[in-house]
Residue, then its C-alpha position, 0 to 999 in steps of 0.5 A: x542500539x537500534x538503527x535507522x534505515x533510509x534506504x529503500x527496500x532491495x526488492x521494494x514493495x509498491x506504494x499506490x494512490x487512490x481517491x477514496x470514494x465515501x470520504x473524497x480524500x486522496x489516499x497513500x496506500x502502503x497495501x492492497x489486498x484484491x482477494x480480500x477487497x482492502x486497503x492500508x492507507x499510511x497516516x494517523x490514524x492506521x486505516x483500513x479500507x474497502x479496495x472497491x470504495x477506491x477509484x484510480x489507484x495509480x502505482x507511485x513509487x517503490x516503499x521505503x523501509x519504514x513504511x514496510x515496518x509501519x504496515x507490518x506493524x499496524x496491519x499485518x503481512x497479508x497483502x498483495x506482494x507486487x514488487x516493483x520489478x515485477x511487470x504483472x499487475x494486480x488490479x484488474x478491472x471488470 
């Protein structure tokens, strides 16, 4: 029997927002990777973006379990891993 968790994660990942850019949409962000410059973005269909199409990514809040598992399984593990309780930031500007 599987179960279900609601909680959020003991060290939870950051969840952002973006616009992005090409489509003027607002963009929930389960993941960001800057080496790589791209973006998961939560929803149907799984999406991968350029992080450089995206303008005022804003930290939101700290990722629940099942978006953890949602972008595990829809995109893999190699993404920034800034944790909430961390105080660096990851995107740096030019």
């Amino acid at each position: 029997m599987k179960t279900k968790y609601t909680r959020r994660l003991d060290t939870a990942f950051v969840v952002y927002t973006a616009k992005h850019i090409p489509t003027g949409e607002r963009w929930l962000l389960l993941g960001i990777d800057t080496e790589g410059d791209r973006v998961c973005a939560a929803g149907w269909p799984p999406t991968i973006g350029k992080l450089s199409d995206c303008e005022t990514v804003v930290e939101l809040r700290a990722m629940t379990v099942e978006e953890y598992h949602y972008r595990r399984n829809h995109f893999g593990y190699n993404w920034d891993q800034k944790k909430t309780n961390e105080s660096e930031v990851i995107l740096k500007s030019e």
